[in-house]
Every structure is written in structure tokens, then in C-alpha cells.
C-alpha positions in Angstrom: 36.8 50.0 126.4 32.8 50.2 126.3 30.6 47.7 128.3 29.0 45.3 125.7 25.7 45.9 124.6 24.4 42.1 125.8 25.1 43.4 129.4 23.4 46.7 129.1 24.4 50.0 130.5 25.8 50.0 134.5 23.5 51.2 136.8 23.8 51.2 140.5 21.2 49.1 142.7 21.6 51.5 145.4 20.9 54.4 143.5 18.0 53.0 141.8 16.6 52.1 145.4 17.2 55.8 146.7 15.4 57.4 143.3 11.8 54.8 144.4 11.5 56.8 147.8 11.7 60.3 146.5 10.5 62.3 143.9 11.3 63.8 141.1 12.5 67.9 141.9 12.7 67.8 145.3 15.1 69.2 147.5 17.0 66.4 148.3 20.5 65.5 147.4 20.8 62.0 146.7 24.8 61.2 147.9 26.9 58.7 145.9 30.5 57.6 145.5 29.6 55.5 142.1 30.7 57.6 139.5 30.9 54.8 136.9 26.7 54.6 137.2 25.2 55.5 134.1 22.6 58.0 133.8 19.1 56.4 133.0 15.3 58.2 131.9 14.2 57.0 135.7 16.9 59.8 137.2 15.8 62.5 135.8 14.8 65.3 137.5 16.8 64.0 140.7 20.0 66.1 141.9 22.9 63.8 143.3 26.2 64.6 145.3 28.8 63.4 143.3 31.6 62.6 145.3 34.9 63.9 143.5 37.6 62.3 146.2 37.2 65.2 148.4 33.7 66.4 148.4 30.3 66.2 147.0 29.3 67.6 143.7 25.7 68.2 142.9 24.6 67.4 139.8 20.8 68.1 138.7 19.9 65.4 136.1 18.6 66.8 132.9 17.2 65.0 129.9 20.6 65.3 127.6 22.5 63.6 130.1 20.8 60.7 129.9 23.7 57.9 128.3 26.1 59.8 130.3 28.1 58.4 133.3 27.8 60.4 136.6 31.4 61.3 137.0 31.6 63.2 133.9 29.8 66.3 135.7 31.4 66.0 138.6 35.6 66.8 137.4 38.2 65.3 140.5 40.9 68.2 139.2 41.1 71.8 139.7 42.2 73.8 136.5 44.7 76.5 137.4 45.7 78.7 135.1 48.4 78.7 133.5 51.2 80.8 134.6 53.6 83.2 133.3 54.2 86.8 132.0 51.9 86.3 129.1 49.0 85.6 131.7 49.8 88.5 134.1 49.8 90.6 131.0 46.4 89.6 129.8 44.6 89.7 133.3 46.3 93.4 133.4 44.7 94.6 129.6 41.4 93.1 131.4 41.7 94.8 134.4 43.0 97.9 132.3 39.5 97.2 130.2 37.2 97.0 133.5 38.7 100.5 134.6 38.2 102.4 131.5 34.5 101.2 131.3 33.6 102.1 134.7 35.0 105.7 133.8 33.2 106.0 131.2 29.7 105.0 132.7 30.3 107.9 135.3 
């Protein structure tokens, strides 16, 4: 479910505090666990460190992000391929693919 509109869009204190002391494009990773922050015009230009439950993310803050929630940039799961002989067959045509070119360039 949304947050209401009378309430306005979530937006961490702390993070808003950390963005007055710097500027916008430098260097510095800003670090935060709130995920559930939404991404407002003042960030922009800022990189954070997402955490994702096991490390820190960073995430450069771009103008179409803006609306967005942190977390969304920073996924918490790995995707691993799917298995099976259908996958060990494609990554072979690939690697089958990779060779022939490489002959050929020679």
C-alpha cells in the first residue's frame, strides 16, 4: 500500500542532515541502512551506500530517480542462473561462438 499523499513522501532526517554538509559530486559515499527513504531533487548528484543486508551498494543519484525509494537500486538477492542441460548447452554454442570469431580475426 502507498503512503497517503496528506503525509507526503518518506524521507529520512538523517540523510537529509548528511546531504547539508557535503556537496553535490563529490567523492564521498553517504552510508545508510533506510532503504524505504524516498529519493528527493535535494539528493541528486550525491552517491550513497545502500546497505543490502550484507554490504553496501553505491548508488549515484540521477535525476530519473527522483520519486524512487532507495532500496530499489540496491537488489538484497543474487540471481543465479538457472540450471540444467539446456543452460550448459547454450553457454557451450556461446563459447563455441567466441572461438570461431577469434579464428577468424587471425
Amino acid at each position: 500500500m502507498a503512503r497517503s499523499l496528506k503525509k507526503g513522501p518518506y524521507i529520512d532526517p538523517n540523510i537529509l542532515k548528511k546531504i547539508q554538509n557535503l556537496k553535490p559530486g563529490s567523492k564521498n559515499i553517504i552510508k545508510t541502512w533506510s532503504r524505504r527513504c524516498t529519493i528527493s531533487p535535494a539528493m541528486i548528484g550525491f552517491t550513497f551506500g545502500v546497505h543490502n543486508g550484507r554490504e553496501f551498494i553505491p548508488v549515484y543519484i540521477a535525476e530519473e530517480m527522483v520519486g524512487h525509494k532507495l532500496g530499489e537500486f540496491s537488489p538484497t538477492t543474487k540471481f543465479v542462473r538457472h540450471g540444467g542441460r539446456m543452460q550448459r548447452e547454450i553457454e557451450q554454442k556461446g563459447a563455441q561462438k567466441e572461438e570461431d570469431k577469434l579464428k577468424s580475426d587471425k
